[in-house]
N, C-alpha and C positions, 0 to 999 in steps of 0.2 A: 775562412782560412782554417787549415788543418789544424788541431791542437799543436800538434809538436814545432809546428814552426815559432810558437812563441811561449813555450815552455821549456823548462828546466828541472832537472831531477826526476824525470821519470821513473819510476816503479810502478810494481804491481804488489798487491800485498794478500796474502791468503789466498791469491789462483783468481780473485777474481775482482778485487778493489785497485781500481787505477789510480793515481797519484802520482801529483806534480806541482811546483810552480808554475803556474800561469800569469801573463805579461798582461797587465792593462792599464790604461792612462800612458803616462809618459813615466818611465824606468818605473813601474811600479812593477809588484808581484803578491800574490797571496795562494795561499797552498788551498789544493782543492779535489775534490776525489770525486768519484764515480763507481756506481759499483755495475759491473759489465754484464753480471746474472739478470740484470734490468732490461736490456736492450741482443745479449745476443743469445741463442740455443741451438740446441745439438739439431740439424734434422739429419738423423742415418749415418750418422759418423763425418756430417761435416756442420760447419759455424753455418749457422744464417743468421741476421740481422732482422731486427722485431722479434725475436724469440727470447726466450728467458731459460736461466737457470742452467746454464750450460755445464758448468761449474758439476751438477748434480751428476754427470755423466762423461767426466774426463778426468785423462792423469796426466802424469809430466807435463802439467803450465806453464808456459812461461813467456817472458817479453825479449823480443829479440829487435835489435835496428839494425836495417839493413840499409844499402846507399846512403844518401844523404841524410838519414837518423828515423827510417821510416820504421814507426812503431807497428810490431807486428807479435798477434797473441799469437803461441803456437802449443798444442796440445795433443793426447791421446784420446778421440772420441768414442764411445762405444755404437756401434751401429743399431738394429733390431735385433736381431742375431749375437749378441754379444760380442761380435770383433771388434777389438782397436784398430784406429786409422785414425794416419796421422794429419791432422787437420793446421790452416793457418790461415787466418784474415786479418788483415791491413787493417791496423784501427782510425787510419789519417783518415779511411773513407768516409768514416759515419760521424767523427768525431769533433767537435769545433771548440775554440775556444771563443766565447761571447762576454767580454768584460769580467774574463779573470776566474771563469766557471766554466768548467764543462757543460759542453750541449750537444746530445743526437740530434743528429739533421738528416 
C-alpha cells in the first residue's frame, strides 16, 4: 500500500526529507522520515528512481497533492546542458508504508 494512504501530516523538509505520520497496528502512529536524495536522481532534467542525490541539481522543490492526496515531488532539474526543466514524480509509486516506516519498493 502507497504511504499516503495511511499517513498524516505530510511534508517535505529541506527539498529533500519526507515526513509524516504513519499508521500501524490498530489507531497507532509514529513520525518517520525518509530522506529522497537516497532513492531518487536527476537523469537529464528529469527524476528517475534508484538514483540519488537529486536534490544536488534542482530548484523550486516542492510537494504537491493532487486527486485523491497523491503525493507528488515537483522541481526545477538542471539538464547536461545546464537548462531547467520542470520535472515531477509521484512519490505513492516507489513509496510504502511497512509498520509505521517508510520503505522503497
Amino acid at each position: 500500500m502507497s504511504f499516503h494512504e495511511s499517513a498524516n501530516d505530510i511534508e517535505l523538509e529541506d527539498g529533500h526529507i519526507l515526513k509524516a505520520k504513519l499508521s500501524f497496528g490498530e489507531d497507532e502512529e509514529r513520525d518517520a522520515e525518509m530522506d529522497l536524495n537516497d532513492f531518487i536522481g536527476n537523469d537529464n532534467g528529469c527524476f528517475c528512481w534508484g538514483g540519488e542525490n537529486f536534490k544536488e541539481s534542482a530548484t523550486n522543490i516542492e510537494l504537491s497533492f493532487e486527486g485523491p492526496g497523491i503525493p507528488v515531488l515537483r522541481a526545477n532539474l538542471f539538464d547536461v546542458e545546464g537548462e531547467e526543466i520542470e520535472a515531477n514524480i509521484n512519490l505513492a509509486e516507489r513509496i510504502s508504508n511497512d509498520n509505521g516506516e517508510f520503505v522503497f519498493v
